[in-house]
C-alpha positions in Angstrom: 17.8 -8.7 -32.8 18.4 -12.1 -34.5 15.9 -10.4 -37.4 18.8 -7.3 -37.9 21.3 -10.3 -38.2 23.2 -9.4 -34.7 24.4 -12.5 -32.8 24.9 -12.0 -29.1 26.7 -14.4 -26.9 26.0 -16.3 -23.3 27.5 -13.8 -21.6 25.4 -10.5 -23.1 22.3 -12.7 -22.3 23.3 -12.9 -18.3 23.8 -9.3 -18.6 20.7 -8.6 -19.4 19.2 -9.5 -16.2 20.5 -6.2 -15.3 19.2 -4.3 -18.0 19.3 -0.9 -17.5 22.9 -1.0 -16.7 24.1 -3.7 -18.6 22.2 -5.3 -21.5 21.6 -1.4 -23.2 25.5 -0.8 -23.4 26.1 -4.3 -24.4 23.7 -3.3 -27.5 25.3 0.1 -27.9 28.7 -1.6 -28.1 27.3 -3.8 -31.2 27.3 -0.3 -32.6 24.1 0.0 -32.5 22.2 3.6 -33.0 20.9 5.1 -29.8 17.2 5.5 -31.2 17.2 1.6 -31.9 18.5 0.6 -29.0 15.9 2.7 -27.1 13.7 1.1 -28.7 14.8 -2.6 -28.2 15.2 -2.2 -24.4 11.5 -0.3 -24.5 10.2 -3.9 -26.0 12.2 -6.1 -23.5 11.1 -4.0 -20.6 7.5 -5.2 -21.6 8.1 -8.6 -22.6 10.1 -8.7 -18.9 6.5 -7.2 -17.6 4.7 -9.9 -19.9 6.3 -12.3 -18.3 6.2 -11.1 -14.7 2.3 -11.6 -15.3 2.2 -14.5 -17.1 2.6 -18.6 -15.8 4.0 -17.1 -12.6 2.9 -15.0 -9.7 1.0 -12.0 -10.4 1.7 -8.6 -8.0 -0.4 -5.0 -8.7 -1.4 -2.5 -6.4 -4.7 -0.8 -7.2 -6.2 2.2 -5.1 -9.9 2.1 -3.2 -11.8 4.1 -1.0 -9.8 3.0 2.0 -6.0 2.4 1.4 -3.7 0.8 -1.3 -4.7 -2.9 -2.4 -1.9 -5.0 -2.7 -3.0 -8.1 -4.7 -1.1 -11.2 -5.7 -2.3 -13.7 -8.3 -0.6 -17.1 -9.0 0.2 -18.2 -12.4 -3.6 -20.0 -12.2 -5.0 -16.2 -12.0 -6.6 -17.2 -8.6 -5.8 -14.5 -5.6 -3.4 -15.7 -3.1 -3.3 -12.5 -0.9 -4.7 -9.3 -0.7 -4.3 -6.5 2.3 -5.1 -2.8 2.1 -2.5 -0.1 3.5 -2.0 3.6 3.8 -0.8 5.5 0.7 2.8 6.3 1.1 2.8 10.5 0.0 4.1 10.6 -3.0 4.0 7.1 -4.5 4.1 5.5 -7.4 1.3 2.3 -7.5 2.1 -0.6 -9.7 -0.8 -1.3 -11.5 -2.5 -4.0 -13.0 -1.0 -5.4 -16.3 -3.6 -4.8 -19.2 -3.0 -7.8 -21.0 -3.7 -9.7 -17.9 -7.2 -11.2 -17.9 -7.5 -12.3 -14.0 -5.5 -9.0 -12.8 -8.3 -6.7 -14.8 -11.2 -9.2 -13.6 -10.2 -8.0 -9.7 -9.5 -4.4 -10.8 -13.0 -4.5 -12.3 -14.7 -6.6 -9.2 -12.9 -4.0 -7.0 -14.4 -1.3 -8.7 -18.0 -2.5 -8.6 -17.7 -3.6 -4.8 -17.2 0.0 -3.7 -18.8 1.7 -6.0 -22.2 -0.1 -4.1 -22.8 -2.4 -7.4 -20.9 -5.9 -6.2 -22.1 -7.5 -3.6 -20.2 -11.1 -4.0 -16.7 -11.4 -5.5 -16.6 -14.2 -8.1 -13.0 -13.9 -9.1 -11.0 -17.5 -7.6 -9.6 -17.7 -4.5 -6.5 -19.9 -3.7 -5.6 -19.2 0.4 -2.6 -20.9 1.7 -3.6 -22.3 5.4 -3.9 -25.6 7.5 -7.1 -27.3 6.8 -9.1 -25.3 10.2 -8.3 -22.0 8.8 -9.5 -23.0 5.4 -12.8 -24.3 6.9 -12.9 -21.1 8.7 -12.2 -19.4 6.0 -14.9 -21.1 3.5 -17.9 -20.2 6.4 -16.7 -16.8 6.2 -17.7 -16.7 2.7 -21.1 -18.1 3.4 -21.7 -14.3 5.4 -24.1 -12.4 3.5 -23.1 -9.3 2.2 -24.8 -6.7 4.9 -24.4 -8.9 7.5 -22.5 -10.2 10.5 -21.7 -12.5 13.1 -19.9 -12.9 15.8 -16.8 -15.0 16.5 -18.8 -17.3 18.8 -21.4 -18.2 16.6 -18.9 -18.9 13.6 -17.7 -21.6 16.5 -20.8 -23.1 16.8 -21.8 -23.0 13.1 -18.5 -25.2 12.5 -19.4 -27.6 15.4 -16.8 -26.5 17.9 -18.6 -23.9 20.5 -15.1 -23.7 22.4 -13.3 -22.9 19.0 -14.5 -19.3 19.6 -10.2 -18.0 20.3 -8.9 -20.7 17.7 -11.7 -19.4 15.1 -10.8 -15.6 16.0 -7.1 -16.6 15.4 -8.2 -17.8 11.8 -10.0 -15.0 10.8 -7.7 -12.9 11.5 -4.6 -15.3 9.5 -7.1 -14.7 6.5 -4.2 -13.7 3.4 -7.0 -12.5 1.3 -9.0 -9.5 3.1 -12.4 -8.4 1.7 -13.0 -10.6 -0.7 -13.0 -13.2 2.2 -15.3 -11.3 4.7 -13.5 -11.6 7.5 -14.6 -8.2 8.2 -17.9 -9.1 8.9 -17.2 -10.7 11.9 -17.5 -8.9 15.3 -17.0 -9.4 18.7 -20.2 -9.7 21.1 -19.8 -6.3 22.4 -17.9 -4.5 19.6 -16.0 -4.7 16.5 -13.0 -6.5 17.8 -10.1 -6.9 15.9 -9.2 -6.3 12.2 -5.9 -6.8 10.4 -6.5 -3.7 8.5 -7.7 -1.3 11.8 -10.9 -0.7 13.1 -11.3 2.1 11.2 -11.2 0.4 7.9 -13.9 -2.2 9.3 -16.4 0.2 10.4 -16.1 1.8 7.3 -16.5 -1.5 5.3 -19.2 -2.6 7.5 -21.0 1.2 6.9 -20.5 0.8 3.4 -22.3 -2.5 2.8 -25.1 -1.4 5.1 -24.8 -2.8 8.6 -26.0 -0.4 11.3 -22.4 -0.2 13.5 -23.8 1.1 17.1 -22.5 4.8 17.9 -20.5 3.5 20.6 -18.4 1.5 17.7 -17.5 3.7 15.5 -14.0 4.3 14.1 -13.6 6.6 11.5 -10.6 7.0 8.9 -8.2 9.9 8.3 -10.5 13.3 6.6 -13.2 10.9 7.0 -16.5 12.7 7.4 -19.7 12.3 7.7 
C-alpha cells in the first residue's frame, strides 16, 4: 500500500481487524479499483494466517481413520493438545498451514502412524499439568507401541501401589491423546475408560496389534470387520 504511495491513518488500521466488513471499504473509499483491492485483502488474509501460525499458538484440524484431530501448537511448534471428535456432516476442517514446519511434521507423523508405518511420534510435546500428571504422563510414553498395561501396574511402576484411582484420574487429564498413549492403558478386566470412547480405543489398540478379548470389543460407526 505504502509502495502505490497511499497513506492510511490510525483509525483505517483498527478497522482492519474487521476486515471483511471494514478494512476492504476503507480501501475502496481511497478510490481504489475493485480488482486491486481484491487482491490486497487476498494478501492480508494470508499474512493474517501467517501470523495466526507463527510466534504464537498454532490450531489445525486434520482428518484420520477415526474422527477429526484437533491439534494445537504453541509458538515453540511443540503440541499442547490434541483430541479426536466426530465429523460434524458437512464441515469444513481447518487445515494445517503449509508454511508451517511443526504443523506439517504432525500432519506427516499422523499419516505414517495409521497408515501402520509409525510406531513412535518424535514430534515435541509440551502438556500443561501438575507435576503427578506429568510423571504419569512421561511413563505413559515409556508403553511400547503394541502393548499395554493396566492402571495398577502404572501405580506400582511409579512407586505408589495405592495411586492406582489418582493414576487413572491422570491418564485420563492427558491434553494430548495418542501421541501420549494413554490409550494403551486398560483396566484389569476390560478396557476401562477413554476420553475419546471405547470405540476409538479398541480400534487404536486393534490397529497397533494388541489382541482385545471378544468380550471387549467396541466397534465404531460403519465399522466392519
Amino acid at each position: 500500500i505504502w509502495d502505490a504511495g497511499i497513506q492510511l491513518g490510525d483509525g483505517c488500521f483498527e478497522l482492519a481487524g474487521v476486515l471483511g466488513g471494514c478494512f476492504i471499504p476503507c480501501l475502496a473509499s481511497l478510490g481504489m479499483q475493485p480488482g486491486d483491492v481484491a487482491i490486497i485483502a487476498q494478501y492480508f488474509i494470508c499474512l493474517i494466517h501467517v501470523v495466526q501460525c507463527t510466534g504464537m499458538d498454532c490450531e489445525f484440524e486434520v482428518m484420520t481413520p477415526i474422527g477429526v484431530a484437533s491439534c494445537k501448537l504453541n509458538a515453540d511448534g511443540a503440541v499442547i493438545r490434541f483430541s479426536i471428535r466426530d465429523e460434524a456432516p458437512g464441515e469444513t476442517l481447518k487445515a494445517a498451514p503449509r508454511e508451517n514446519a511443526a504443523a506439517q511434521r504432525l500432519v506427516t507423523e499422523l499419516d505414517n502412524y495409521f497408515s501402520g508405518t509409525l510406531k513412535r511420534f518424535t514430534v515435541p510435546l509440551a502438556p500443561s499439568g501438575t507435576a503427578f500428571q506429568k510423571q504419569v504422563w512421561d511413563a505413559l510414553l515409556d508403553i511400547p507401541y503394541g502393548n499395554t498395561t493396566t492402571y495398577g501396574a502404572l501405580a506400582k511402576l511409579l512407586g505408589n501401589p495405592g495411586a492406582m484411582r489418582a493414576v487413572g484420574a491422570a491418564n485420563g487429564a492427558n491434553p494430548i491423546w495418542l501421541l501420549i498413549p494413554c490409550h494403551r492403558v486398560v483396566g484389569s478386566q476390560g478396557l476401562h475408560g477413554y476420553a475419546g470412547g471405547l470405540a476409538r480405543k479398541a480400534w487404536l489398540l486393534r490397529h497397533e496389534g494388541v489382541a482385545v478379548p471378544e468380550s471387549w470389543q467396541q466397534r465404531l460407526p460403519l465399522e466392519t470387520d
